[in-house]
C-alpha positions as CSV (number, residue, x, y, z in Angstrom):
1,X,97.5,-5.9,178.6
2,X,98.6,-9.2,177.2
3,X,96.1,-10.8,175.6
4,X,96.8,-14.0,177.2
5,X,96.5,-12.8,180.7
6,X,92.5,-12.2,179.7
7,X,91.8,-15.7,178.3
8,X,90.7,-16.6,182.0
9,X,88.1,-14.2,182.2
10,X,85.9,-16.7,183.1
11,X,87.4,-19.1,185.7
12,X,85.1,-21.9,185.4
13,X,86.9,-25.2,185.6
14,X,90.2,-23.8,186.7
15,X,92.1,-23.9,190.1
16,X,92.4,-20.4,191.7
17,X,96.0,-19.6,193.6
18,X,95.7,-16.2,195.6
19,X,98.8,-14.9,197.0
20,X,97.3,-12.3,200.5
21,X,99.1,-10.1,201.2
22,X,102.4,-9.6,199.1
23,X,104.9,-9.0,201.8
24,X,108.1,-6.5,202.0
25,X,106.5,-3.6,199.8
26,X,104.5,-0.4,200.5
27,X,101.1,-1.0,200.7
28,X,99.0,-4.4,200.9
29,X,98.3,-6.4,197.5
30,X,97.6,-9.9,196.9
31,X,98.2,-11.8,193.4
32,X,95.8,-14.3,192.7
33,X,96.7,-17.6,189.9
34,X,94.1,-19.2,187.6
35,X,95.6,-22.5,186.1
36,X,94.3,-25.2,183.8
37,X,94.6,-28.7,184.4
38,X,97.7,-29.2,183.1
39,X,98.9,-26.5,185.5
40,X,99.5,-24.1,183.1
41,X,98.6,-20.5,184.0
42,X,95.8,-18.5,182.3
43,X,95.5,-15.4,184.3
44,X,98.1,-13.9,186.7
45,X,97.0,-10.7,188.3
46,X,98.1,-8.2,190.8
47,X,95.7,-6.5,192.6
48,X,95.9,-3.8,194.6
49,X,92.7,-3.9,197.1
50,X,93.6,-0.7,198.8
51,X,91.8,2.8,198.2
52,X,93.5,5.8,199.4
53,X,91.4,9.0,197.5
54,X,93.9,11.8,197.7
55,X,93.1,12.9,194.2
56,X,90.1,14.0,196.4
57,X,91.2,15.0,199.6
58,X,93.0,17.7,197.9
59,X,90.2,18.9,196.4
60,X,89.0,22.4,198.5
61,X,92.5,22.6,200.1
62,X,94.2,25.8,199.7
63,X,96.9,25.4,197.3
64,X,99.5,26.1,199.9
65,X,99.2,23.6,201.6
66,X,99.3,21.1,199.0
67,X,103.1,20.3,199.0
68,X,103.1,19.0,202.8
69,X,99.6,17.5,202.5
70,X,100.5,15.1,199.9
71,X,103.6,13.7,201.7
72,X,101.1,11.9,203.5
73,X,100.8,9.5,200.6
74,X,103.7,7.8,201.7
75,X,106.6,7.3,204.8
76,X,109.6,6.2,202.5
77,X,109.3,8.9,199.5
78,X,107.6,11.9,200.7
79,X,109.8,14.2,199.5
80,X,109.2,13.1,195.6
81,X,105.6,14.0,196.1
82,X,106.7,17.0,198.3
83,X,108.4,18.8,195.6
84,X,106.3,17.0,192.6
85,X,103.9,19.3,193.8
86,X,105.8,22.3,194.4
87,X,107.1,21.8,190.8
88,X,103.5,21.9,189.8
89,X,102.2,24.9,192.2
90,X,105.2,26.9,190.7
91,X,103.5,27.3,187.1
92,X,100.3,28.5,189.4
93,X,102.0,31.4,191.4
94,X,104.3,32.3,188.2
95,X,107.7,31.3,189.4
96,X,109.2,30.0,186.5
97,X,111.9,29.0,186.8
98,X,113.1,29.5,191.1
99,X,115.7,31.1,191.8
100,X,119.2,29.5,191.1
101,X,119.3,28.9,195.0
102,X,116.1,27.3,195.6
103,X,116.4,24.7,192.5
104,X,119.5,23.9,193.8
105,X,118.6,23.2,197.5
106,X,115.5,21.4,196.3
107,X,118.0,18.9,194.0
108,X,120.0,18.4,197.3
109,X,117.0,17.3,198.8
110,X,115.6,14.6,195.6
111,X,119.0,13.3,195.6
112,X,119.0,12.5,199.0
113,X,115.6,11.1,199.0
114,X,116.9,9.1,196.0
115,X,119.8,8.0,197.8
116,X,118.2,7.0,200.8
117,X,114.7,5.6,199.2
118,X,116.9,3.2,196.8
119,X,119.6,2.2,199.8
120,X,116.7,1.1,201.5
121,X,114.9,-1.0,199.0
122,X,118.0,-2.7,198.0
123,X,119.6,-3.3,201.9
124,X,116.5,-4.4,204.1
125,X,113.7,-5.4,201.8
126,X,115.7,-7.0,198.3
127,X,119.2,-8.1,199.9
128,X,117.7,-11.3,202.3
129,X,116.7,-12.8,199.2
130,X,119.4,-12.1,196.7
131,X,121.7,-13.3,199.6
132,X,120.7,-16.1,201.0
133,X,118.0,-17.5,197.6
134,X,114.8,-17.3,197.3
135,X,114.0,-20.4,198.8
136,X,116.1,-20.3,202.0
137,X,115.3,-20.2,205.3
138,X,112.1,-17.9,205.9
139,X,113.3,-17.0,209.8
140,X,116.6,-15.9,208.1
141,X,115.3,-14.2,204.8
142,X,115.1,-10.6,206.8
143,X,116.8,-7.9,207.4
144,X,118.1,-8.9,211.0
145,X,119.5,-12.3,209.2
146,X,121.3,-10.1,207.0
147,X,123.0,-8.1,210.1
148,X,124.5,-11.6,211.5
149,X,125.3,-13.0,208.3
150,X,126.9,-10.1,206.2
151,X,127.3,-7.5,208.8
152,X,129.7,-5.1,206.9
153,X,126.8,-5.0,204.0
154,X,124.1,-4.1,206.6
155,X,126.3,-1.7,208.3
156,X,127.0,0.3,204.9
157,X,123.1,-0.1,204.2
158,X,122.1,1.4,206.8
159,X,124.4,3.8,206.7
160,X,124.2,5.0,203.3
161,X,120.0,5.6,204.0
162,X,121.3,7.0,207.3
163,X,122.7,10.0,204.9
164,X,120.6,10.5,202.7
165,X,117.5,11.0,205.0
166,X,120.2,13.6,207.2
167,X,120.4,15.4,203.5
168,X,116.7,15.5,203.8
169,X,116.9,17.1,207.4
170,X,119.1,20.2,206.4
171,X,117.3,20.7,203.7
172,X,113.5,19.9,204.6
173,X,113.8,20.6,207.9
174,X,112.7,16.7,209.2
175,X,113.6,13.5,207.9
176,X,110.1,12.5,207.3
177,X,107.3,14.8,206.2
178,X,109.4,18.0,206.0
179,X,108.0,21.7,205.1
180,X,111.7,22.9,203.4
181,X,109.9,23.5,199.7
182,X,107.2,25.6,199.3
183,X,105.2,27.0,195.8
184,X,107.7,29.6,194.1
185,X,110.8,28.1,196.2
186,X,112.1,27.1,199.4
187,X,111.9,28.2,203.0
188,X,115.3,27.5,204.1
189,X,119.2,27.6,203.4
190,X,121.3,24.7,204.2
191,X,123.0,25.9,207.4
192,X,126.8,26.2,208.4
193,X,126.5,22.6,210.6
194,X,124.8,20.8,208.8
195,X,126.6,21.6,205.4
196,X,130.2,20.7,207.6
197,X,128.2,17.7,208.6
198,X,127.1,16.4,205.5
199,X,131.0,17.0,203.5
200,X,132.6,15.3,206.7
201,X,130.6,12.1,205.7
202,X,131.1,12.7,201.7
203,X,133.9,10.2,201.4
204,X,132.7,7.0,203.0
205,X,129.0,7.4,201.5
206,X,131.0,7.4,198.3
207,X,132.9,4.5,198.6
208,X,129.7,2.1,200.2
209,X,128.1,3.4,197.2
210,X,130.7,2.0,195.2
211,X,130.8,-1.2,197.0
212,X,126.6,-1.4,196.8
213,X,127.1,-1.7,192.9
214,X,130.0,-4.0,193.3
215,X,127.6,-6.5,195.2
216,X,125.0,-6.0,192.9
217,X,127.3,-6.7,189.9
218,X,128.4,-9.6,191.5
219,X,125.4,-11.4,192.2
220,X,124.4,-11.4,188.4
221,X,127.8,-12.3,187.4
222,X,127.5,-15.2,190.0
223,X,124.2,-16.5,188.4
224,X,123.6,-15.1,185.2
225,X,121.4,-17.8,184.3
226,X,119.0,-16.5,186.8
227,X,119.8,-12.4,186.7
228,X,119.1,-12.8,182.7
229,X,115.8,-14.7,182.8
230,X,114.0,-14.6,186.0
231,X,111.0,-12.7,185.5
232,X,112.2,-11.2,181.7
233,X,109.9,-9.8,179.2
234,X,110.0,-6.9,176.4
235,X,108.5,-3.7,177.5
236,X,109.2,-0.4,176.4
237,X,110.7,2.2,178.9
238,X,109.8,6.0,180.3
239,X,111.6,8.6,182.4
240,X,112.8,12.5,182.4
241,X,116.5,13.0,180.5
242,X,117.8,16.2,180.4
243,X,117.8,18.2,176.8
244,X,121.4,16.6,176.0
245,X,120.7,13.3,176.7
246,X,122.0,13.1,180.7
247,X,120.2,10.8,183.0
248,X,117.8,13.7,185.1
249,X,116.4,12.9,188.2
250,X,114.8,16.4,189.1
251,X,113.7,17.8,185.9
252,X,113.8,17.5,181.6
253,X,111.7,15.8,178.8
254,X,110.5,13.0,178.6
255,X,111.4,9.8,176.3
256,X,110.3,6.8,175.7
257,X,112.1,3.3,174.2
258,X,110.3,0.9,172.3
259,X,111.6,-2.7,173.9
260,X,114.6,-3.1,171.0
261,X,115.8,0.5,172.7
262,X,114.7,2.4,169.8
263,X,113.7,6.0,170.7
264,X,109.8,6.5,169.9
265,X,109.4,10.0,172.0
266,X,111.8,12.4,173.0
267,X,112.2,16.0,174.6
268,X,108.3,15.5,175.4
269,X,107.0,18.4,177.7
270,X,106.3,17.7,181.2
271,X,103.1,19.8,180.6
272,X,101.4,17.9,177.6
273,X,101.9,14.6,179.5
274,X,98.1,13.9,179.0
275,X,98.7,14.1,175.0
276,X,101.1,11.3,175.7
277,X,99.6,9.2,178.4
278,X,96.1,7.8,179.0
279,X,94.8,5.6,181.8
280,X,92.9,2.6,181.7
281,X,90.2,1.3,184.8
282,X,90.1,-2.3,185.3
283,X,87.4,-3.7,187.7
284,X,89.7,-6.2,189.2
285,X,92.0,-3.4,191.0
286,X,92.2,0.1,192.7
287,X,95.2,0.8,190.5
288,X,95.0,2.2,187.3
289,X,96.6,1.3,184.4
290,X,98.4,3.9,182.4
291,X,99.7,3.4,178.2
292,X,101.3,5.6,175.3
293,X,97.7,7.1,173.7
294,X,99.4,6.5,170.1
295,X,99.9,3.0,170.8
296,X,96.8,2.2,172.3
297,X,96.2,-0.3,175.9
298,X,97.3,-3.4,174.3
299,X,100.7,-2.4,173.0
300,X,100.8,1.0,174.8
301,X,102.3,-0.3,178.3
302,X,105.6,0.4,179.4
303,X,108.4,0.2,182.3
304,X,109.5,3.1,185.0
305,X,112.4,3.2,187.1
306,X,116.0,2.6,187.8
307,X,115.9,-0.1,185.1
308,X,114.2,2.5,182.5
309,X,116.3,5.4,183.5
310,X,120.0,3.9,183.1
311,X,118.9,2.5,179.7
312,X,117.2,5.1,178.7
313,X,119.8,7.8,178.7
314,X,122.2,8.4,176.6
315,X,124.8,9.3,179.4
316,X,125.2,10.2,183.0
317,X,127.0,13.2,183.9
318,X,129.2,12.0,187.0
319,X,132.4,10.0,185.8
320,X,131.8,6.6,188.0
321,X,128.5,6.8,187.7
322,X,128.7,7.1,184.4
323,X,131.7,4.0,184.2
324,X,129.2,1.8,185.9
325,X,126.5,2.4,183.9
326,X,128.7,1.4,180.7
327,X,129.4,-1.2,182.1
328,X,126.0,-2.6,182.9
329,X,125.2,-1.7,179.2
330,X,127.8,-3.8,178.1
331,X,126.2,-6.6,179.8
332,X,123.6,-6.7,177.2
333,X,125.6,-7.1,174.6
334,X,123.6,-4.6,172.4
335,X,120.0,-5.0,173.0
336,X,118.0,-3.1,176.4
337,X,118.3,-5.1,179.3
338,X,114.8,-6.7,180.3
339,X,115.0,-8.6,183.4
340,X,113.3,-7.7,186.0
341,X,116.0,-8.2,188.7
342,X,118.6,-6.0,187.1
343,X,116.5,-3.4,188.7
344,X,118.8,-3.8,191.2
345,X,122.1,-3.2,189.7
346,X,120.3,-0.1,187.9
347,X,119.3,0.9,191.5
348,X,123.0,1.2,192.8
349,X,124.2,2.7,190.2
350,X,121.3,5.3,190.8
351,X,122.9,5.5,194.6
352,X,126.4,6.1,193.1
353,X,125.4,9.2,191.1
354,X,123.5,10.7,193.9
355,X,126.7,10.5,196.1
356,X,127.9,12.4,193.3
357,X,125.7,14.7,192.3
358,X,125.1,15.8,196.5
359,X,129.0,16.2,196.6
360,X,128.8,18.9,193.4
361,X,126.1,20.6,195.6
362,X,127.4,20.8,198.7
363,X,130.1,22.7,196.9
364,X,127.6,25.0,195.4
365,X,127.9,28.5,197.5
366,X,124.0,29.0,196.4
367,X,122.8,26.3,198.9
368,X,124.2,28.5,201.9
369,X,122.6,32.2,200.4
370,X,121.3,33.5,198.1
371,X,117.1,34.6,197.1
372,X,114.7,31.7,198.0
373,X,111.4,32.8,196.7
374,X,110.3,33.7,193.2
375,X,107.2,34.4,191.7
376,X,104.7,37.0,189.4
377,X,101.0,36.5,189.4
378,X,101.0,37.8,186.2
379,X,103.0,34.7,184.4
380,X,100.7,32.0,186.2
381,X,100.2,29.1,183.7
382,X,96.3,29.5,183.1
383,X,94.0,26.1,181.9
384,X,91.5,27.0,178.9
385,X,88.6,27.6,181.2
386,X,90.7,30.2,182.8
387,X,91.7,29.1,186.4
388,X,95.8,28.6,187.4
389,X,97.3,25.2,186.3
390,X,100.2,23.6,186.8
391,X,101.8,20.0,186.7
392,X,104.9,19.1,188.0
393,X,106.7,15.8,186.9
394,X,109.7,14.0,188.3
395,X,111.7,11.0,188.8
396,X,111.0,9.8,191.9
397,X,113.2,6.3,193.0
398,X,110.4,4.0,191.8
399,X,110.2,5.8,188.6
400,X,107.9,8.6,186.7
401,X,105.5,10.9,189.4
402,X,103.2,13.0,187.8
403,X,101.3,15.7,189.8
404,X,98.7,17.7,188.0
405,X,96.8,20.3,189.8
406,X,93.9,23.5,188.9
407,X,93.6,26.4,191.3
408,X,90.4,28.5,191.0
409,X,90.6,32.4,192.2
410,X,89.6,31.9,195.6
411,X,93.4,29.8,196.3
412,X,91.4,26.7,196.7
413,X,92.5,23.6,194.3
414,X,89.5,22.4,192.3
415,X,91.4,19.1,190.6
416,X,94.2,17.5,191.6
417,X,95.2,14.1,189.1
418,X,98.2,12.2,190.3
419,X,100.0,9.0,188.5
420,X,102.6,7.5,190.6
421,X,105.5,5.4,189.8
422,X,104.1,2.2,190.9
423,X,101.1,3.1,188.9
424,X,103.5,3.5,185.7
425,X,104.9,-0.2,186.2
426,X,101.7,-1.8,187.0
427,X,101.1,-3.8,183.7
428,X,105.0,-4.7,184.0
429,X,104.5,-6.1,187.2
430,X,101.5,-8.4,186.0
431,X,103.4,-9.3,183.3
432,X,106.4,-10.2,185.9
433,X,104.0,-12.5,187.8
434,X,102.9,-13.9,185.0
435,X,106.5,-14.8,183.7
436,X,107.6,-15.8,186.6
437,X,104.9,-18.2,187.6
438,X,104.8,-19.8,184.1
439,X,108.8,-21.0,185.0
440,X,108.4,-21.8,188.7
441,X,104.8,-23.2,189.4
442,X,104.8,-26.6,187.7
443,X,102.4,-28.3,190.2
444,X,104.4,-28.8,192.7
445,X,103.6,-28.4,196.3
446,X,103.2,-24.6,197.3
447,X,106.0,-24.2,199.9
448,X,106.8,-20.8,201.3
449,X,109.6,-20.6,199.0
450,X,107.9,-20.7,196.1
451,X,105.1,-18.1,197.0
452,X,108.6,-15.8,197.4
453,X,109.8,-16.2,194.0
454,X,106.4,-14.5,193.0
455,X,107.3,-12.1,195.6
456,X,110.6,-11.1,194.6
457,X,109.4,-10.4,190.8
458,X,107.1,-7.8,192.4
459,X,109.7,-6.6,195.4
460,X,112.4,-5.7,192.3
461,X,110.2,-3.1,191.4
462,X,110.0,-1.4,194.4
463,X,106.2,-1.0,194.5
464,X,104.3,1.4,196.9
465,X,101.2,0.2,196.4
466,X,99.4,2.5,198.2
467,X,102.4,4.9,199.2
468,X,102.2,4.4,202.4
469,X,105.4,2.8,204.7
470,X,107.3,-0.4,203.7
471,X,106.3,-3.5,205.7
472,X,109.3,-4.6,207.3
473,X,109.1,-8.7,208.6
474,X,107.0,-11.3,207.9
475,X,103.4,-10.4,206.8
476,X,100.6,-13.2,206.8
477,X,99.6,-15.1,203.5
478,X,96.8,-17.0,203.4
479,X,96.9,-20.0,199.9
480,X,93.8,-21.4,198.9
481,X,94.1,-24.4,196.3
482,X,90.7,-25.5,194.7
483,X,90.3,-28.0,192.3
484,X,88.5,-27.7,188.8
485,X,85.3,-29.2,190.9
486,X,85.5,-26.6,193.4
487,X,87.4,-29.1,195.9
488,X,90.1,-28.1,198.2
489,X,93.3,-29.3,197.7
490,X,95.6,-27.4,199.7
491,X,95.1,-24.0,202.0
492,X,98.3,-22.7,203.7
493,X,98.9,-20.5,206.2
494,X,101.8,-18.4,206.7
495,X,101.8,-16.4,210.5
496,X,103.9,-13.3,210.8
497,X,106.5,-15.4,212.4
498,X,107.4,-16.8,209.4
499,X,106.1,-20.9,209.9
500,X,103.4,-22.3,208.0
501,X,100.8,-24.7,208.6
502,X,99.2,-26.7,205.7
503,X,96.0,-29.0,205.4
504,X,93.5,-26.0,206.9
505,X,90.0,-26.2,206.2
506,X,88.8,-23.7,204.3
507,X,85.5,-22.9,205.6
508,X,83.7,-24.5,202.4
509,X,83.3,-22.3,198.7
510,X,85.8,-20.4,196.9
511,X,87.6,-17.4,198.4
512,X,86.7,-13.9,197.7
């Protein structure tokens, strides 16, 4: 953690900004501001204030049912935790690999999720603000404002997630919360109908995926000033790539980037991920905060995601895909690209190479027949102290997921340790309030627009903060202002309709 985002440690004497809730993510959060008397801001933190205990529930479950229970961590990306634990339940009933068929059904299934995850984010929760500014009109900023304004790029939106969660159908068996992977394999085939389905739609999902990046390109080439400095800092970068350097989404090692783009890890095992990572507890948050062990907290932080992956590979392995990312390289001009909303270019070009990669599939006869199930007691991954193990990493859209889990004899799991994307980024997206309040918040008056720019740094990452559904709408924020005497200033009120109300009392003291 910066140093400088721990000078405030004690707030006596400075004025206290809370941001509660953060609207248009997963989850609830709030972000709360200390600031000196010259306005200049000594601690920016986001805290998560939500406590969900899976790593326990889990605990005493047979390890069967693990795959589908842990879906319940979240509406939007079940299926990354869904086969993030299948991947790790495979080392425990000794199917390593699946068979040819189930990998490849289960890779028609991330990709989709992928597809449909990143539409989503970009579409309804990012687009009303990189559309219409940060600033504009609250009752317009949505989703439904979008839909009037830019019809034909809601339409494709929702058309794009449309397909990718019908790729989750034929593969999962439901859109939401599906049972299509299980430990050692799948379940199911893709059937007859819903492969014709799915190829009938191929051409128009690839060519709104096109048109996604094109957007996304051209709002930074519109405003570069803003794309290349809003919320920008250094941070080194983590994800899977494949053994010859591809971007991976489902499997591979992993690498890290220092923030020059220098290569500091590479072709790490999934398996040893706890000789590479260690978390850190902070008192001020439910969410953890993982770091490099070698590095140590301080320096040891680093970036997840789109942003991470695009950069961090050394090609992708579908031709436009692969054009686009060049081309978003380029626009660095040699050095890693750090700002914080060229998440979203990286995202689209994400979307693009699904579309691509689920067209090679859907070509694949193995996803129609073949042997589903694999597996040898015998060749279980074992822990020293004897009982099955297995851990099961993959790029889910937000970034890194990491599911680590120990069977004992009698099937039940006896530790289950889970670090999920959001977790991964949650020192960059401290470090993105703090950047982004440091350019914006100059004293003025707190308007609603200017709680949204702090906002939108944390939106570009995507973050489920408790990986549950995306809050879709207005939520409520509630602003307290105090002075370095402990006298109110300003409390504003935001309602889920959108207005806001300001000169509130505040009921006396300091808020919690």
């Amino acid at each position: 953690m910066s140093s400088e985002l721990e000078t405030a440690a004690n707030p006596q004497g400075l004025r206290r900004v809370a941001i509660d809730p953060v609207s248009r993510v997963e989850g609830h959060g709030k972000v709360t501001l200390l600031l000196d008397e010259h306005n200049r801001v000594q601690q920016a933190r986001l805290h998560i204030v939500e406590f969900r205990g899976f790593e326990k529930f889990i605990e005493g479950r047979p390890y069967w049912e693990v795959p589908v229970m842990v879906q319940r961590l979240c509406g939007i990306c079940p299926v990354s935790h869904h086969l993030a634990a299948s991947k790790a339940l495979d080392r425990v009933v000794g199917a390593m690999p699946v068979t040819p068929s189930a990998e490849k059904i289960r890779r028609l299934m991330h990709y989709g999720q992928v597809m449909q995850s990143n539409a989503l984010h970009f579409f309804h929760l990012s687009s009303p603000d990189l559309l219409f500014g940060f600033d504009s009109e609250v009752n317009r900023r949505n989703i439904v404002g979008v839909a009037e304004r830019h019809p034909d790029i809601a339409k494709k939106g929702i058309l794009l997630r449309k397909y990718g969660q019908e790729v989750i159908r034929a593969t999962a068996g439901k859109r939401v919360h599906g049972t299509g992977s299980v430990p050692g394999g799948m379940n199911k085939h893709v059937n007859a109908q819903d492969h014709a389905l799915l190829k009938a739609d191929l051409a128009h999902m690839l060519s709104f995926a096109q048109d996604a990046v094109s957007i996304a390109k051209q709002l930074h080439a519109q405003n570069p000033a803003l794309y290349d400095h809003f919320g920008a800092f250094p941070s080194s970068m983590m994800s899977l790539v494949r053994g010859d350097g591809a971007m991976e989404l489902y499997d591979g090692g992993l690498r890290v980037r220092d923030a020059r783009g220098q290569i500091m890890i590479d072709g790490a095992s999934d398996q040893s991920y706890l000789d590479l990572i260690e978390e850190e507890v902070r008192p001020w948050t439910y969410m953890k905060f993982p770091y490099l062990k070698h590095l140590g907290a301080e320096a040891g932080w680093y970036r997840v995601g789109p942003l991470a992956r695009v950069q961090n590979c050394d090609f992708i392995d579908t031709p436009l895909a692969e054009r686009e990312r060049r081309e978003f390289i380029d626009w660095g001009k040699g050095q890693p690209i750090h700002a914080t909303l060229a998440y979203h270019w990286a995202r689209m070009i994400e979307v693009l190479h699904t579309i691509e990669v689920i067209a090679q599939l859907l070509n694949d006869p193995d996803i129609l027949s073949g042997e589903l199930m694999a597996g040898d007691p015998a060749r279980a991954q074992r822990h020293a102290n004897g009982e099955r193990e297995g851990i099961g990493v993959i790029e889910a859209p937000r970034g890194t997921l990491i599911h680590h889990y120990r069977v004992g004899d009698n099937d039940l799991v006896t530790m289950c340790n889970l670090i999920v994307s959001t977790t991964h980024n949650n020192q960059a997206m401290n470090e993105a309030v703090r950047s982004v309040t440091r350019q914006y918040f100059d004293g003025r008056e707190i308007t609603e627009g200017l709680l949204n720019h702090i906002e939108v740094a944390i939106r570009a990452y995507d973050p489920c903060l408790s990986c549950a559904t995306h809050a879709l709408g207005q939520m409520p924020l509630d602003v307290v202002l105090i002075n370095a005497q402990g006298e109110l200033l300003d409390h504003v009120v935001r309602s889920q309709r959108g207005d806001m109300q300001h000169g509130l009392s505040s009921g006396g003291g300091l808020p919690a």
